[in-house]
Structure formats: C-alpha cells, structure tokens
C-alpha positions as CSV (number, residue, x, y, z in Angstrom):
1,X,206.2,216.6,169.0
2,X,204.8,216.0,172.6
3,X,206.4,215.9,176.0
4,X,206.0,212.6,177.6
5,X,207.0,211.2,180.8
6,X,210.6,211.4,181.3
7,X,210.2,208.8,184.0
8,X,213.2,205.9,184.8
9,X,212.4,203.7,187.5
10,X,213.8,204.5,190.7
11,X,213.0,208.2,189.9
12,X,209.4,207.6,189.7
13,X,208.8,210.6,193.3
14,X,211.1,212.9,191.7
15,X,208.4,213.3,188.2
16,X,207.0,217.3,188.4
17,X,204.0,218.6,186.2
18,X,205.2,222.3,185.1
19,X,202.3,224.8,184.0
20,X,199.9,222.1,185.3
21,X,197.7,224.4,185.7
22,X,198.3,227.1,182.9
23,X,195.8,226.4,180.2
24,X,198.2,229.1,178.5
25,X,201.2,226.6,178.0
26,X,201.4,223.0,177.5
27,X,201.8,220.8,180.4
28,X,205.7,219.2,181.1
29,X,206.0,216.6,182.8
30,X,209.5,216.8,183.6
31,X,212.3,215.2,186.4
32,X,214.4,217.0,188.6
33,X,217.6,215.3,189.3
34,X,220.1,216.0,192.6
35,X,223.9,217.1,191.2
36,X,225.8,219.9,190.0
37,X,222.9,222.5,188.8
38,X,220.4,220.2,189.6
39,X,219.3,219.4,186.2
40,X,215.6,219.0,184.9
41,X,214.8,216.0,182.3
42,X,211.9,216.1,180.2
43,X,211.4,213.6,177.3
44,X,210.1,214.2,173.9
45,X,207.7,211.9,171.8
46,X,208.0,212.3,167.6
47,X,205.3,211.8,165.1
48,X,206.0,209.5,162.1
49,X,205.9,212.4,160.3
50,X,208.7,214.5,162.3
51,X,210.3,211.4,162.4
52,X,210.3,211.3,158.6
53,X,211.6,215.0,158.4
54,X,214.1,214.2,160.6
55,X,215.9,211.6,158.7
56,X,215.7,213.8,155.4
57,X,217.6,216.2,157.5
58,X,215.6,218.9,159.1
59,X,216.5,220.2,162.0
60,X,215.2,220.6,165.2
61,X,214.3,223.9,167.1
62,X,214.7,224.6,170.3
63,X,212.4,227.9,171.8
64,X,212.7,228.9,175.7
65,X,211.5,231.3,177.2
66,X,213.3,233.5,179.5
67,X,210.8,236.2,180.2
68,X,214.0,239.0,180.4
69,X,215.8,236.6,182.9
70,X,219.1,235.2,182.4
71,X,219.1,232.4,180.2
72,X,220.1,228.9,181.3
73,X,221.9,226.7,179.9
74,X,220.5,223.5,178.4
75,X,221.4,220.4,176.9
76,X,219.7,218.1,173.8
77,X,220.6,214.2,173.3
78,X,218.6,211.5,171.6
79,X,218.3,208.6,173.9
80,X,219.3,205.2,173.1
C-alpha cells in the first residue's frame, strides 16, 4: 500500500507533502480541508495482491504515531 495524491479538483493549492524531507518516513502527500477540526485527507493506492487479501477477508491496520501526545482521532472509508 502507497499513499497517493489525495487530490479533487478545485482542491488542487490545498495538497501538502508531510516528511518531505525525512528520508526516515515515507512521504504523504495529503489535503488539508477548512471545517470543524480541520481534517487532513490522504489517499491510499492497493496492490493486486492486498487487493486480493482483502477480498479473502484480511484486515486492514491502521499504525500512528503519537510520539506521547494525545492521540487524534481519525476516520477510514473506501471511496467510491
């Protein structure tokens, strides 16, 4: 799995790189959105193979890092 760019047009300025430059981590390129806790979209790209484990019904993991801070809430959909 890969993060891609979450772009949608008209939202094309709002597009951020996170840990652009932090060989350590792996790029995000991500979208932060006005509103209520100003929420931060990144979109996900699947191999055939996830895919495939998917279907058979793995599940998907979620890791975040919080680095002793509070930890914020998040949200994960599959897009239409």
């Amino acid at each position: 799995m890969k993060p891609i760019s979450p772009v949608i047009p008209g939202y094309e300025s709002a597009e951020v790189i996170f840990a652009k430059n932090q060989p350590e981590y792996l790029p995000l390129p991500a979208l932060i959105l006005q509103g209520e806790g100003k929420p931060v979209v990144s979109r996900w790209k699947l191999d055939d193979e996830e895919r495939s484990r998917i279907a058979q019904g793995a599940d998907i993991l979620l890791t975040q890092m919080i680095f002793d801070g509070p930890y914020n809430p998040i949200q994960m959909e599959v897009s239409e």
